[in-house]
N, C-alpha and C positions, 0 to 999 in steps of 0.2 A: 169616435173610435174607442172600443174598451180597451180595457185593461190583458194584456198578455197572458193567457194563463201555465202559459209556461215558466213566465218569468214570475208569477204568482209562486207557483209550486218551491222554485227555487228558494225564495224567502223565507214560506210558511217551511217548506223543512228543513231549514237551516233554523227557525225559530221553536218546531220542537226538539231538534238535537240540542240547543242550549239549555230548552227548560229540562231537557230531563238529566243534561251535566249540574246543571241547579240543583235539584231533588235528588239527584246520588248521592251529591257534597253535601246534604242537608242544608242548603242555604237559603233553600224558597221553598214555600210550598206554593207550587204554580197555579193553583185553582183562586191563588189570592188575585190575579190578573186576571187569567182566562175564564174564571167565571164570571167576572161583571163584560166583560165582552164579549163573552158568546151570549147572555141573555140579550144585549145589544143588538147582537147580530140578527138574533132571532126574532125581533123586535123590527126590527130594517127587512129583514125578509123573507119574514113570514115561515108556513111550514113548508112549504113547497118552491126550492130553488134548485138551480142549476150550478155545475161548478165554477163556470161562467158568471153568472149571475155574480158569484162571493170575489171572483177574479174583477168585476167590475166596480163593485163597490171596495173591492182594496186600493184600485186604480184612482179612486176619487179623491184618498187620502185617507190616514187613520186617524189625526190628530183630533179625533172626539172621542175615541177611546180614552186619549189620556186626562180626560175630564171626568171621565164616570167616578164616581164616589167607589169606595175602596183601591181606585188605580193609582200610584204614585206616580207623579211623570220624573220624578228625580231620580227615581230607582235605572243603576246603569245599565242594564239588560232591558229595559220596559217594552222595545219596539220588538226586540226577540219575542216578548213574552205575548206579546200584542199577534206577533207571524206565528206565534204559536196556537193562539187561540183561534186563530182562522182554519189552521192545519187542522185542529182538531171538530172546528163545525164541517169540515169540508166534508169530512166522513156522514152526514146525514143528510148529502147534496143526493137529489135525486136521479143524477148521472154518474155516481161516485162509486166503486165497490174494488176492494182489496186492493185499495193502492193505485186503482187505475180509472181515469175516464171512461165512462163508456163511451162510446159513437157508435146514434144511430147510421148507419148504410142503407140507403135504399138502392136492393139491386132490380 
């Protein structure tokens, strides 16, 4: 069974509204997290995914992001910044456009 991608959604955008309360406060520059996992990601699934697709692999677990080299796992936001980097590959899913899923409909 995958991963919800509703309940996905809920996460990754609750993970970019932290990173960018981060980066107002100047506390973080977020691309120190979300760029070693999004090339991760892109690495996991290739150029051609579904939003689904990133909804399934979050359902699997993140805890190998907090392995990648430049991730801290100590840093106390890190899973924010982790739902954040998903938020942001989600935008280059090939079902994705202005905030919204597409569905195909066959009438």
């Amino acid at each position: 069974m995958s991963y919800s991608l509703e309940n996905a959604l809920f996460n990754w955008e609750a993970g970019i509204e932290r990173l960018r309360d981060l980066e107002r406060a100047g506390q973080l520059r977020g691309d120190s997290v979300t760029g070693p996992v999004r090339e991760e990601l892109r690495r996991r699934l290739g150029a051609t995914f579904t939003a689904s697709d990133l909804a399934a692999l979050y359902g699997e677990g993140t805890d190998w992001a907090l392995q990648l080299p430049g991730v801290d796992p100590g840093l106390a936001d890190v899973q924010d910044l982790v739902d954040a980097a998903f938020w942001q590959h989600l935008q280059t899913a090939g079902d994705f456009a202005g905030g919204k899923v597409i569905v195909d409909l066959e009438i």
